[in-house]
N, C-alpha and C positions, 0 to 999 in steps of 0.2 A: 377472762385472761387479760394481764395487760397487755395496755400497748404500744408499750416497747417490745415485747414479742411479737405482736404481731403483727410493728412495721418491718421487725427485721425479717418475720417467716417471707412475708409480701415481697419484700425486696432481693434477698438473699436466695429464697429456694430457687429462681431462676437462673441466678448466679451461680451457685454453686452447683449446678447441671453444665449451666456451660462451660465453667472451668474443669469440670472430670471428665467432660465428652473431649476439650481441647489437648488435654494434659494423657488420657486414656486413648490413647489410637486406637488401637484393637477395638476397642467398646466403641467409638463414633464409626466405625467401620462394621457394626453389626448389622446395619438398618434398623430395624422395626426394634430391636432392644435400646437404640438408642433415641429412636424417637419417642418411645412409651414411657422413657425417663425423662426427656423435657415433659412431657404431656403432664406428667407427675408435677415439676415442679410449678408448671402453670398451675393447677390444681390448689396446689397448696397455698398459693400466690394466691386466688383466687376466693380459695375459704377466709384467707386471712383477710381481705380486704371486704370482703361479706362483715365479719365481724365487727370490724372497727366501722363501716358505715353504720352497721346496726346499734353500735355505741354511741355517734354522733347521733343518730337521729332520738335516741333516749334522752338524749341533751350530754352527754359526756363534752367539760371543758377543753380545751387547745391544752395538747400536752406537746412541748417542746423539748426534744434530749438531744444534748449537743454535747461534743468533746473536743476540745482542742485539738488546730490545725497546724496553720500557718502562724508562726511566733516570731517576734524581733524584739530585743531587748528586753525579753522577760514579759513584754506584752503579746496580749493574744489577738491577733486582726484577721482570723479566720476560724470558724469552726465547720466542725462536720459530725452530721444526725439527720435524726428526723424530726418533722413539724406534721404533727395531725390534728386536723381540726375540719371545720363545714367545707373548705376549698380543696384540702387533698384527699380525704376520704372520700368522694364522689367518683373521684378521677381515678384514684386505686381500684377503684372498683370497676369504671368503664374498662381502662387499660388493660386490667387484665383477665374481664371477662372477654371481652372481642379476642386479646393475644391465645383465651383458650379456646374458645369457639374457632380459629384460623387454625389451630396446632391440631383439632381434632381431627377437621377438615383437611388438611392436609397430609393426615393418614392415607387416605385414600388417593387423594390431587396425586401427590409425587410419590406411587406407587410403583410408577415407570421408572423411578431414578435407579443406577445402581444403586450398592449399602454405601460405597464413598458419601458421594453424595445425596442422598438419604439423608443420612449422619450427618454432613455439613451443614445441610439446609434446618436443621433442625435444634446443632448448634449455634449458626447467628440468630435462630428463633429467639433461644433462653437467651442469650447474651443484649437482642431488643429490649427485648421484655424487663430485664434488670435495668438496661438504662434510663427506661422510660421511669419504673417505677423509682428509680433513684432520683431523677429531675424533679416527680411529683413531690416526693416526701421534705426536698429540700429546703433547708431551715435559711438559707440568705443563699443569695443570687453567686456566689463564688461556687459553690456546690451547683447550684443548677448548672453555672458554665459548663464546668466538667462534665456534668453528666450529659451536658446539653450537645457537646460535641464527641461523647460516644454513640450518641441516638445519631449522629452523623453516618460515624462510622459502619455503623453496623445497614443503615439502609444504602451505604454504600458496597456492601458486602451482597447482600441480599437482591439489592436492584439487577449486580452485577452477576446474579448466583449462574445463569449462563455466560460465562465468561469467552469461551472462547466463538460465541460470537458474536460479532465485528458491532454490531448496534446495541447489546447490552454491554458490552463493552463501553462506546462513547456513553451509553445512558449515564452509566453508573456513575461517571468519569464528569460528566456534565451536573449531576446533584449535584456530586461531593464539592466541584469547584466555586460552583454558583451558591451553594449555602454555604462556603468556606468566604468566598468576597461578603456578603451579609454580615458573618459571623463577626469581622472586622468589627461591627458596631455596637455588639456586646461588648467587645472583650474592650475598646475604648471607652462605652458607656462607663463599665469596672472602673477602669483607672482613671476616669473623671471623678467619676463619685467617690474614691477613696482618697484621691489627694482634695475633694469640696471636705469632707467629712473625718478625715481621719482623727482623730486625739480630742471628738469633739461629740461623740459618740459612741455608744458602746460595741455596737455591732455595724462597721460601716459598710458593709458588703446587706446590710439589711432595706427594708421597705416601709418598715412603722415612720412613723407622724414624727417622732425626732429627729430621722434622716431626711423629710420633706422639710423640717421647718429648715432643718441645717443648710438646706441645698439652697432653700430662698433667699438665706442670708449670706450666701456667696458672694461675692463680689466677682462674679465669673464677667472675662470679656475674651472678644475675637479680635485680634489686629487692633486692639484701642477702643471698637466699640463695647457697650454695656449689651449682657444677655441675659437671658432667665437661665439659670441655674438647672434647674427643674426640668425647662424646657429643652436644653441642650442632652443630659444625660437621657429624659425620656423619646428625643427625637434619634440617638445613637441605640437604642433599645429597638425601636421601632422599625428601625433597619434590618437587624435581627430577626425581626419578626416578619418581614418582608422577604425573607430569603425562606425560613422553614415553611412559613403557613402560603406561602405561594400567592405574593401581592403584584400585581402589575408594576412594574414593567420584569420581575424579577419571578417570575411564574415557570418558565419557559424549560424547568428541568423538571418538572412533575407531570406532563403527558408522557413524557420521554422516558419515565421511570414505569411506567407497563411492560418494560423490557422483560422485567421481573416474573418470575410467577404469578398467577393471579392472588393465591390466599396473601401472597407478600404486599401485593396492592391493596386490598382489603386491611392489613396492618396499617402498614405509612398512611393510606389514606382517613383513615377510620379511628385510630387513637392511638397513635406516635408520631413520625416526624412532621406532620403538618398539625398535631394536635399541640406540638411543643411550644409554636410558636405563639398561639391564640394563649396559653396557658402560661407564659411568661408574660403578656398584659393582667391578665385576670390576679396572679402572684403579687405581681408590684403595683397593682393599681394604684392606691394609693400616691405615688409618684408619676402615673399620667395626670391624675385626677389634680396636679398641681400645675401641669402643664396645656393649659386650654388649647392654647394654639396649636400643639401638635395635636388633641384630640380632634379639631376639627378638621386637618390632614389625614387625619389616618378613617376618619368616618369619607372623609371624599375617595380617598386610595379606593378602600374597601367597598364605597359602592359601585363605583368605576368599575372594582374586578368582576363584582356581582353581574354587572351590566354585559361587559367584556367576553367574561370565558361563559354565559350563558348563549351569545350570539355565535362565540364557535363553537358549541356543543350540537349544533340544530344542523350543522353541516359535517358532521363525523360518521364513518361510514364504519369505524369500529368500535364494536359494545364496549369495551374497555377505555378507549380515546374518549365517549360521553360521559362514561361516570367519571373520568379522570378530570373534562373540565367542569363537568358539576361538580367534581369537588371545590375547586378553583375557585367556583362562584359563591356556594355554601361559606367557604372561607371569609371570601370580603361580604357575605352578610356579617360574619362575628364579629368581623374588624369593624365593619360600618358600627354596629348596636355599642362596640366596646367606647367606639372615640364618639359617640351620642352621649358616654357616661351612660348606658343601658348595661351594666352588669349580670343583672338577671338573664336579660334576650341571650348576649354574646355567650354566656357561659354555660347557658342552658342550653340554647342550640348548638352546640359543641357536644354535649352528652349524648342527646336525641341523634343528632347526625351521624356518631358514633355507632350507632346501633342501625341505621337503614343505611348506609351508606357501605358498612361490615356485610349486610344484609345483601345489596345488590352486587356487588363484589364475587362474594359466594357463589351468590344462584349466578350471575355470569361466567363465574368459573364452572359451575355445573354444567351450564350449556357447553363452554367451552369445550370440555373436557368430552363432551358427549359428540361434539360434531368437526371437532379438530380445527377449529376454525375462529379467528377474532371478528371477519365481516359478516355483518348481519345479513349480508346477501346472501352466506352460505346456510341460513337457517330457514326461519318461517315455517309454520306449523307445527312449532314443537309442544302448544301446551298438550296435545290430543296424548302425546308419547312422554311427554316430562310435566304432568297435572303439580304435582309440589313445588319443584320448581318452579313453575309458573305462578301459581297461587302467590308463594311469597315473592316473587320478584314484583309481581302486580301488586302488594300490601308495601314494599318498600318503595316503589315509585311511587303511590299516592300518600305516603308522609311524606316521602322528600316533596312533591309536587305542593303541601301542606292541605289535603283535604281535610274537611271538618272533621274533628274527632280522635284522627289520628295523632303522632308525636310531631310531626312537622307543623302542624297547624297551633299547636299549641308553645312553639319556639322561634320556628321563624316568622310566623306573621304576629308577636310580641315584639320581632326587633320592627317590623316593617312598625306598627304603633309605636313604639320607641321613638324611632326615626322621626317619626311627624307630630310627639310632642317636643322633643327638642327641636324642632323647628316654628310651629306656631306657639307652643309656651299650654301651660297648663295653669290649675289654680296656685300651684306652688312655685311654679317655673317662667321664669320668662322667657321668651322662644328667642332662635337666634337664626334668623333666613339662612343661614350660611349648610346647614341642615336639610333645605330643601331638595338641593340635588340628590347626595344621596338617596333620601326616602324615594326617589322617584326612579330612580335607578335599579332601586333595590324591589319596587311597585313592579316594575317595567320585568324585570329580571325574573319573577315569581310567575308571568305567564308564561314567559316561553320557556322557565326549569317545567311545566308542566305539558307543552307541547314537543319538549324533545323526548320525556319520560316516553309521554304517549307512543313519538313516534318510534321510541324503540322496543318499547310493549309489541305493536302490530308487527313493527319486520322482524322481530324475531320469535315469536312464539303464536302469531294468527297469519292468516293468507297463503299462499301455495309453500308447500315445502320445496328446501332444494334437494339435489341427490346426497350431498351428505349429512343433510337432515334427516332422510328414511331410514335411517338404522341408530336414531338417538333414542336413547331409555333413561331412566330415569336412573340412578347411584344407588348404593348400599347406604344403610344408617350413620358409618363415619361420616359422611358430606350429608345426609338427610339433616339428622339429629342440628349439630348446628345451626342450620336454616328454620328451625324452625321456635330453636331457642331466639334468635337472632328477630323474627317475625314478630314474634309474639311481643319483646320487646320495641320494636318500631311500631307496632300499635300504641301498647301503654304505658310506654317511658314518661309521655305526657302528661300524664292523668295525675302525677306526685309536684306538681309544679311547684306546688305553694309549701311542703315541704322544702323540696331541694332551694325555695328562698330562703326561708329562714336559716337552713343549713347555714350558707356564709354571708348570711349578714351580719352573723356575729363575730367570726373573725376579723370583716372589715371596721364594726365596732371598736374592736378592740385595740388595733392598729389605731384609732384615731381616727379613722374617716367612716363613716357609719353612711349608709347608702340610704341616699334619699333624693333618690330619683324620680323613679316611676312606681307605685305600687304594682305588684302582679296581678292583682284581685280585677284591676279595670279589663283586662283581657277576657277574664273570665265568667266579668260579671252580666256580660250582655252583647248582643252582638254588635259592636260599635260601626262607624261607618266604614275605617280603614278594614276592619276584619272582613266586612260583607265585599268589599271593594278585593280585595284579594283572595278570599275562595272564589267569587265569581270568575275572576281572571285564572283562577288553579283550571276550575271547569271548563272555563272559554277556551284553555290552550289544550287541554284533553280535547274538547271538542273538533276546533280545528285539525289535531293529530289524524283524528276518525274521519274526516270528511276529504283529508287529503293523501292518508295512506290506505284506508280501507275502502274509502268508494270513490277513490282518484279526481276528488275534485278539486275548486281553487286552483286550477294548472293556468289561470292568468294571472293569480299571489305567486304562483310556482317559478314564473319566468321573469316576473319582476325582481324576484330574490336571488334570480343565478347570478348577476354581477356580485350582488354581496356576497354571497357562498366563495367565489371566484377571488372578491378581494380577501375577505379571511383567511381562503388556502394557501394564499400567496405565501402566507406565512412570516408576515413583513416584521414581527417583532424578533424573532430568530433571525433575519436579515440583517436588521440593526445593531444585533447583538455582533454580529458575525463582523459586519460590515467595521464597527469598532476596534473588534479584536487584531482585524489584515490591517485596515488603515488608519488606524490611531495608536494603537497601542504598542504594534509591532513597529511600526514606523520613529514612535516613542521612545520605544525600546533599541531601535535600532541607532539611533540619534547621542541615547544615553550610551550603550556601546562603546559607538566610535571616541565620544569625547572620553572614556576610560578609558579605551584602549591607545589611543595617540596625543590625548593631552595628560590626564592624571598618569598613567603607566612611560605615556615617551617622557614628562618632565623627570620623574622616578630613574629611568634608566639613563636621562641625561645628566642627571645629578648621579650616580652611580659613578656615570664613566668620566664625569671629569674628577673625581675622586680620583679614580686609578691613572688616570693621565696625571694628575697631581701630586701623587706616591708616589709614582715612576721617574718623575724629574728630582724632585726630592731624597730619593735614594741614593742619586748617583752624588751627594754630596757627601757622602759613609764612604770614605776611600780606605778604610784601613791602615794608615797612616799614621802615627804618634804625631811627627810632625808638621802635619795639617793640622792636626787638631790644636797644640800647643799655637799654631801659629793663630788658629781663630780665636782662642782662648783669648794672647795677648792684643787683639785687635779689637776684641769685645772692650776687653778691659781700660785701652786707649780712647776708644770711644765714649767709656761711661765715665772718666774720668775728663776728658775733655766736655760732654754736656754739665759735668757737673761746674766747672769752672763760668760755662756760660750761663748756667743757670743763676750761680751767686753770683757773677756781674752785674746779670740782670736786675737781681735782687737791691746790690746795692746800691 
């Protein structure tokens, strides 16, 4: 089939679900007929993006269809289509298997809901799912915007889907705002780059090797200084990118966004709004890859966050709240491997993480669902009563943890080697110390993702049960089925590594910048030292997990850590934020006010009213008169006739 068909089936059948459930009342208010119709159109979404990777990996070329957009003077400076090639048929694929494993899933999850909402929930589903796969397909960065800020919208929908209370309410309210400040850096990045590139280029909203040479040859400055080109548009991108994929200091509305139902967490977290951001570096690489200085920013960012939300995940007391900052952390690994120039690591572990992270989400939801409860203190011994669930919740914690073998181990500890050849240099590479933090960060961060795993392996599924744990069971096949589609993948998502390289390296070939970085092969070819050096640490933090939740020891590690636990709950980055918003910005704001409202507004209405003081004296000189007037007439005329006389006096 082509595909052009079957980017549009990919794209559109989701679309065209949501707009007949939106436009069809009656039909989004059926429940279960209207959810079986999104389910449909994932489905379709779903075969067709099967396809089209199955033609990529035949070797099928980059087929590009685009149509005129945006036009001025007869010229065209925007189009709109699709791009398929090794970078977006992977991602059509992750995208909208996880969005259908979630819509399965949540057949069952939101069972409880009236048909209203049923039906809502079901509608912002397909309506995700279209924007996501609309970002992926898109052929230049003016189409990602758009799409990129309906992938906004709708997890702002979604986040918010209990709306009327008071905390999913600010959640929702808190994404939307904090990835809308970010968003600022795209939509600037945009109009840098089009006024560097315009008439000078063919597609300037693009990312090929023409628009990187054009952007070098800028003459870009700030205030008088000289800047890199390159490095300005790709450091306004990366801002962007810091707001959706959840970068320190700008993270702070993705715990918050668990408001949400759980399979909705599983979506944002797993392959949409935080996959948007990693996936809009990987698109325009090219254009980092010209900007070194910011790659070495965004590899520190990113390990930092790796570092960061891995040390408050070890003190969250809700199953939901750990996977939320493992994702966090997961995130600044991609970011770290991306600004290393690790293509492969960051992009690959994006794919992989997709599928255990969809995966824990899930079976957390299953518990969830089973004991009414997000604290893990209300569970404990549930695998005796919920053995599947557990099975895979245990197979998705040790890939994310990156045990040997599974898909974690074969992606994230490829960025962790990543990381420490661009820092001590390889036979091709020269190393650049600036590198080192990171990697260490990112080293540091892979034990304790595998001692918080652990420790919520034990309290929630081994050791005493609570009372609302004694009546947990296990689900029906709608929430079974998923989990174990989802398992099976977090095992061997891995095992195609060296495929899914070759996949885009041809694209980035053919843009002009052809990746040669790191080979994948050195990962796989033996167990190197970094590898050995981080399964051990995977195991050490399992270990510890079992020595200090199952047989309560280390209770003098335990006491030395309560001040730290104590300082991370504080919560001191939401503080900051906070503390900003009352006394800088309102204050700011409050400042700018007054000067509009009593100097721009009072000089306005001071110039207004001497007007009409000025009209009003001036009126009273209209008497109605003949007389008068005749008399100023001949008094003008005395006058003008007397200057003139003094004028030629002058003269002569």
């Amino acid at each position: 089939m082509s595909p052009l068909v079957l980017a549009s089936t990919a794209v559109f059948a989701p679309l065209a679900v949501a707009l007949t459930l939106m436009i069809v009342r009656p039909l989004r208010h059926t429940g279960v007929p209207a959810a079986a119709l999104a389910v449909i159109g994932a489905l379709a979404s779903l075969g067709s993006s099967i396809a089209l990777l199955a033609q990529q990996l035949r070797g099928a070329p980059t087929e590009i269809y685009q149509w005129d957009w945006l036009q001025t003077g007869g010229t065209t400076i925007a189009t709109v289509g699709f791009q398929i090639d090794g970078i977006s048929a992977p991602m059509l694929f992750v995208v909208s298997l996880v969005a259908t494993c979630v819509q399965v899933f949540s057949l069952e999850y939101m069972n409880d809901e009236d048909n209203a909402g049923y039906g809502r929930y079901f509608t912002w589903h397909a309506l995700f799912l279209f924007s996501m796969q609309a970002l992926v397909v898109a052929p230049n960065l003016l189409q990602l915007f758009a799409a990129w800020e309906l992938v906004g919208l709708c997890s702002y929908l979604l986040i918010g889907f209990y709306y009327t209370k008071p905390s999913a309410a600010r959640a929702s309210l808190k994404a939307f705002w904090m990835t809308k400040l970010a968003d600022m850096g795209l939509l600037l990045g945009l109009i840098f780059q089009y006024v560097m590139v315009h008439g000078k280029v063919a597609a300037p909203f693009g990312w090929d090797a023409s628009v990187v040479y054009t952007l070098n040859a800028y003459p870009a400055s700030i205030m008088g200084y000289p800047i890199a080109a390159a490095s300005l548009v790709a450091a306004l991108y990366f801002i962007a990118v810091m707001g959706k994929s959840a970068q320190f200091p700008l993270h702070i509305w993705l715990p918050d966004a668990m408001e949400g139902p759980t399979p909705v967490s599983a979506l944002l977290h797993a392959a949409t709004m935080v996959a948007a951001g990693v996936y809009l570096i990987v698109r325009a690489y090219p254009i980092f890859l010209a900007a070194p200085d910011v790659m070495v920013a965004m590899s520190w960012i990113g390990g930092f966050t790796a570092l960061f939300a891995a040390c408050v995940a070890i003190i969250q007391t809700d199953i939901k709240k750990v996977l939320a900052y493992s994702t966090v952390s997961q995130l600044g690994y991609m970011v770290a491997a991306l600004g290393a120039g690790s293509l492969m690591g960051g992009y690959f572990h994006l794919t992989t993480h997709a599928f255990f992270k969809a995966l824990l989400f899930l079976s957390a939801g299953s518990v969830i669902h089973a004991v009414h409860s997000n604290e893990m203190s209300d569970m404990g011994g549930l695998f005796r009563k919920m053995k599947l669930t557990g099975t895979v919740f245990i197979l998705g914690s040790l890939a994310l943890s990156g045990l040997p073998f599974l898909s974690g181990f074969y992606s994230k500890d490829l960025i962790l080697e990543s990381l420490y050849h661009a820092a001590a240099g390889s036979h091709e590479h020269a190393g650049n110390a600036a590198y080192y933090f990171p990697f260490l960060a990112c080293t540091l961060a892979a034990g304790l993702t595998a001692y918080y795993m652990g420790r919520v392996i034990l309290l929630t599924f081994f050791g005493e049960p609570s009372e609302k744990a004694s009546h947990a069971h296990e689900h029906g096949p709608a929430m079974s089925a998923p989990l174990v589609v989802l398992a099976t993948l977090a095992v061997a998502a891995g095992w195609g590594g060296g495929s899914f390289y070759e996949l885009f390296s041809g694209p980035m070939a053919t843009s002009g910048h052809a990746i040669s970085n790191f080979p994948y092969e050195f990962h796989l070819a033996e167990f190197t030292a970094v590898g050995v050096v981080a399964s051990a640490l995977a195991i050490s933090g399992l270990g510890v997990a079992y020595v200090m939740h199952a047989q309560d020891g280390l209770k003098g590690l335990r006491t030395a850590l309560v001040p730290v636990g104590d300082f991370i709950r504080a919560g001191r980055v939401d503080r900051t934020f906070l503390f900003l918003y009352k006394s800088v910005m309102t204050t700011a704001s409050d400042g700018l006010a007054w000067f509009d409202r009593y100097v721009i507004d009072g000089f306005m209405n001071a110039l207004g009213a001497g007007m009409l003081v000025a009209g009003d004296r001036s009126r009273r000189a209209q008497t109605g008169n003949v007389s008068d007037y005749v008399t100023v007439v001949l008094a003008s005329v005395m006058i003008l006739a007397l200057w003139s006389q003094v004028h030629a006096g002058g003269a002569g």
